[in-house]
KEDREN-204479 format. One record per residue (C-alpha): x, y, z; residue in one letter; residue number from 0. Coordinates in Angstrom, 3 decimals, decimal comma. Each point is the difference from the previous one (the first is absolute). Last residue first. Layout:
X	Y	Z	a	NUM
...
***
This chain:
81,420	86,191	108,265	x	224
4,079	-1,322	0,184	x	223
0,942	3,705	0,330	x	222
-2,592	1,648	2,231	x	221
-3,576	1,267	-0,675	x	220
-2,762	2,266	0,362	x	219
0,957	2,198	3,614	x	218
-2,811	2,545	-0,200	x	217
0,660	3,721	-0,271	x	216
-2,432	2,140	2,200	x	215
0,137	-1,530	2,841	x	214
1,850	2,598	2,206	x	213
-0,543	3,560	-1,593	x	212
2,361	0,673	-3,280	x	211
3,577	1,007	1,098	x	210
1,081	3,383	-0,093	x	209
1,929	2,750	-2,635	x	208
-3,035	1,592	-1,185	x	207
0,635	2,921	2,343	x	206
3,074	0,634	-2,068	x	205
-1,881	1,098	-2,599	x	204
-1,940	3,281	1,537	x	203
3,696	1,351	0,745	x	202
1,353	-1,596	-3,043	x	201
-2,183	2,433	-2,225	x	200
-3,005	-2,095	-1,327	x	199
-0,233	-1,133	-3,810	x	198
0,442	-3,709	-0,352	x	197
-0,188	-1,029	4,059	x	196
-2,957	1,694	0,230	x	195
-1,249	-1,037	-3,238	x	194
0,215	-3,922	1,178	x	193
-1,396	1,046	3,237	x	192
-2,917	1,357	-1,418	x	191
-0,650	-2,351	-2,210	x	190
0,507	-2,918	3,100	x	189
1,846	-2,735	1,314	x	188
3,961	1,443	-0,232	x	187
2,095	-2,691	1,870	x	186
2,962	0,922	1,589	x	185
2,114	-2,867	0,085	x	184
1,073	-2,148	2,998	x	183
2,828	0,437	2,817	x	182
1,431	-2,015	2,656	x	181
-2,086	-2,551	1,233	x	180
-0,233	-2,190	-2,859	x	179
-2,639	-2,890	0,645	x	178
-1,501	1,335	3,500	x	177
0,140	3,319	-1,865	x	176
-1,566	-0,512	-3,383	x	175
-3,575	-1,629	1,691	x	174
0,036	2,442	1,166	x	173
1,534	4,139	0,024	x	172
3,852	0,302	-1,203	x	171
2,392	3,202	0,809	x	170
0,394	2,150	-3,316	x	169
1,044	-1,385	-3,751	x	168
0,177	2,604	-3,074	x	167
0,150	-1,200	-2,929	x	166
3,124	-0,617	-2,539	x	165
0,475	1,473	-3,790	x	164
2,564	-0,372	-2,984	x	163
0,099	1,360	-3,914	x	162
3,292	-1,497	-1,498	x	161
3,390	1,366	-1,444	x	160
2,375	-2,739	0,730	x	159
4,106	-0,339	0,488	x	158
0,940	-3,082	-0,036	x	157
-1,752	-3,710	-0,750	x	156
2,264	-1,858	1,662	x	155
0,616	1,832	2,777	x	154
-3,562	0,422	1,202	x	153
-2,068	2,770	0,572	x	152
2,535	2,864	-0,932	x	151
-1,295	3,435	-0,604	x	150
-2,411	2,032	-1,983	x	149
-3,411	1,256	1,241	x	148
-2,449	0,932	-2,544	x	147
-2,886	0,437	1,557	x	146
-0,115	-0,274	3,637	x	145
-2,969	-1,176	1,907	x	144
-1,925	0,130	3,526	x	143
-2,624	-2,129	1,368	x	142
-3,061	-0,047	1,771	x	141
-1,337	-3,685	-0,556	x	140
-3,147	-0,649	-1,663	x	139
-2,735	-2,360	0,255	x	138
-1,938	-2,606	-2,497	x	137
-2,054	-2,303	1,693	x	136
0,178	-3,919	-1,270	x	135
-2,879	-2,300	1,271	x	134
-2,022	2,586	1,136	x	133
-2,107	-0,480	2,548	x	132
2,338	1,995	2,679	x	131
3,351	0,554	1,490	x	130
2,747	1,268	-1,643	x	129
3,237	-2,373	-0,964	x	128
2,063	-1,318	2,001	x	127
3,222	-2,678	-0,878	x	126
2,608	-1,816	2,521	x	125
2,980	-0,697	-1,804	x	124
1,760	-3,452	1,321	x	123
3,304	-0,133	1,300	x	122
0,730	-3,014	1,803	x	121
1,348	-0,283	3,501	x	120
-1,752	-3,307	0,969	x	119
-3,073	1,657	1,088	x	118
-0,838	1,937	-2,949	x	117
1,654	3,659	-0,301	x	116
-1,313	3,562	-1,312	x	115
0,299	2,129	-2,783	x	114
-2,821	2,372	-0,909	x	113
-2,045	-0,578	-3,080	x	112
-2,008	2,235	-2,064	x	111
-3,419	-0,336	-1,555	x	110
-1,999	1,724	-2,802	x	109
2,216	2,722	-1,041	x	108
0,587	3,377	-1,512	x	107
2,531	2,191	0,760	x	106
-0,930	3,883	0,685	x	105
2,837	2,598	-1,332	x	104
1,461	3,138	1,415	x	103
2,762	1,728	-1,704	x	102
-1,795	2,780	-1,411	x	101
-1,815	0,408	3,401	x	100
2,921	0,617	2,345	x	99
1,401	-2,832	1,889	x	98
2,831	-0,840	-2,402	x	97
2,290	2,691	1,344	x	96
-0,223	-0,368	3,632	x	95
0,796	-4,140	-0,061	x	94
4,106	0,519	0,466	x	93
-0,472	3,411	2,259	x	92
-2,058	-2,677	2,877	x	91
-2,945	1,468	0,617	x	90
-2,119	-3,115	-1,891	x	89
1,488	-2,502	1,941	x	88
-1,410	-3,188	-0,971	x	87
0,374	-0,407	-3,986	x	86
-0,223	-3,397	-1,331	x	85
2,013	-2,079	-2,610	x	84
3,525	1,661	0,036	x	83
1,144	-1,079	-3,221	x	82
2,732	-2,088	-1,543	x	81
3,041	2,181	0,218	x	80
3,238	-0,984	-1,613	x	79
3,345	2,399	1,300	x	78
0,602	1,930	-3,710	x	77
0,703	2,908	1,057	x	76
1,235	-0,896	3,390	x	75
2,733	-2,363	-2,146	x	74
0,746	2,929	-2,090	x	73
0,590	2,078	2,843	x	72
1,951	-2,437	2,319	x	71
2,268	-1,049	-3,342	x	70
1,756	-2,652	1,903	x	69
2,930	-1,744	-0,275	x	68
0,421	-3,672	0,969	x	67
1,798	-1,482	2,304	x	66
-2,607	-2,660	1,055	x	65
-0,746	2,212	3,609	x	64
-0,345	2,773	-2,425	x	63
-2,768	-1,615	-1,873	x	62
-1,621	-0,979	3,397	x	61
0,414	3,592	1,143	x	60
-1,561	1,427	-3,606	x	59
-2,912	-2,524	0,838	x	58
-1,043	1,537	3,358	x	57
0,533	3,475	-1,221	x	56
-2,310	-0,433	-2,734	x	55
-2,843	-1,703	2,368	x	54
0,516	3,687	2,258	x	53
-0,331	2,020	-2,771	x	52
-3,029	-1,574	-1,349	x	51
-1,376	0,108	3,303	x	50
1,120	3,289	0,582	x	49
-1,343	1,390	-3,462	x	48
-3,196	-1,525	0,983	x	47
-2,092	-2,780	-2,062	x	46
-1,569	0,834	-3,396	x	45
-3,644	-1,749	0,048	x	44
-0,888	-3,357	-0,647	x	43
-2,354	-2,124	-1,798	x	42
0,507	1,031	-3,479	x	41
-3,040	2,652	-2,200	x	40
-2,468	-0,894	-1,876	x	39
-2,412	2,365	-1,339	x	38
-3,868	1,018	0,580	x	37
-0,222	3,740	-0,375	x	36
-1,353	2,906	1,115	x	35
-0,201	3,385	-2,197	x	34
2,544	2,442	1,267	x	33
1,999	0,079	-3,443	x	32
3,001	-1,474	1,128	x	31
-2,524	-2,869	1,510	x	30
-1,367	-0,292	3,902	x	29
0,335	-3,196	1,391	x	28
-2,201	-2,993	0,033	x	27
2,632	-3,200	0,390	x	26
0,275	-3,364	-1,677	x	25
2,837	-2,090	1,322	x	24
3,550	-1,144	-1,494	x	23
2,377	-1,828	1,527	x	22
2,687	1,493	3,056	x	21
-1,772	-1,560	2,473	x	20
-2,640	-2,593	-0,410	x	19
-3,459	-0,232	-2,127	x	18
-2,620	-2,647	0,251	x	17
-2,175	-0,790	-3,309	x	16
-2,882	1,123	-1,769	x	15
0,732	1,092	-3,704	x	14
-0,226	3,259	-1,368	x	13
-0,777	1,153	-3,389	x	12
2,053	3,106	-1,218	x	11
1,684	1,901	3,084	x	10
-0,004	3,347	-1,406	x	9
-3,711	0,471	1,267	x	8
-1,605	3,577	-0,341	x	7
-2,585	2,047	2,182	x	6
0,802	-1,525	3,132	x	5
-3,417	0,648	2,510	x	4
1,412	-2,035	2,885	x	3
-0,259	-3,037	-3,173	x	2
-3,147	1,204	-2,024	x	1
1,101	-1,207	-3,507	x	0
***
């Protein structure tokens, strides 16, 4: 196995398919042991304290407004939180301590989509993959990871102890921005990239955090393709 030089798999055999948020993907991360490894891990990093905070507080005033008593602490503790998908702002405090090298991961993929609108209003994914011969390039986001998280992902299901990551997203280059203007992933092309991103203090890191040069994706497909 030569996957961005993994040295184990925990994944068993694979099968192609598309992947959305809070489901599992295959990521390269770094093992307990320091050896890398190919694992899956859910769509969907831990969102911030405030906006957990703030989504509790909206549903202990609707409670209230029933006549119901609340338990503001318990219901904070366990307020459900499906994932924040993509990570943006790398200074802000909430990202700071999954940027360092033992939480950084690269996600492999072939294409991605980007959501967009037909002309009558409907929605209707937009998908890119690199450009090129081949008929199905493998590429890597930069991403980050967190083993072991526990918290609540959906009511029903409670109180979880699961392995999560996101990537990193930065302002968009084409054919990505005339589709979805506002942001696209970062994109890691290259060995030396990849390791960059794997190994590097943030300082060198964080320079990784840009779009790929205009052109370099190609627009493959929509939804009814």
């Amino acid at each position: 196995m030569d996957l961005a030089n993994a040295m184990r798999s925990d994944v068993g055999n694979l099968a192609p398919g598309d992947v959305y948020p809070d489901y599992p993907s295959p990521i390269v991360r770094h093992g307990l042991d320091g050896e890398r490894e190919l694992a899956l891990s859910r769509w969907g990093m831990p969102s911030s304290k405030k906006a957990l905070f703030d989504a509790a507080t909206k549903r202990a005033d609707k409670l209230r407004a029933k006549g119901k008593d609340v338990d503001f602490p318990r219901l904070l503790e366990l307020e459900p939180d499906s994932g924040t998908t993509n990570v943006r702002n790398t200074t802000s405090s909430h990202w700071k301590p999954w940027l360092e090298p033992a939480n950084r991961c690269l996600v492999p993929f072939t294409a991605f989509s980007e959501p967009s609108r037909d002309a009558e209003g409907k929605y209707r994914p937009v998908w890119f993959r690199l450009a090129g011969d081949e008929p199905e390039p493998l590429a890597y986001f930069a991403g980050v990871h967190a083993r072991g998280w526990t918290s609540v992902r959906k009511i029903k299901t409670g109180m979880e102890t699961i392995d999560l990551f996101a990537f990193l997203t930065t302002d968009p280059s084409e054919p990505v921005k005339s589709v979805h203007p506002k942001a696209m992933p970062v994109i890691l092309t290259t060995d030396e990239e990849r390791e960059a991103w794997m190994r590097a203090p943030w300082n060198e890191a964080k320079e990784l955090q840009r779009a790929l040069p205009d052109w370099e994706l190609s627009l493959i497909r929509d939804s009814d393709d």
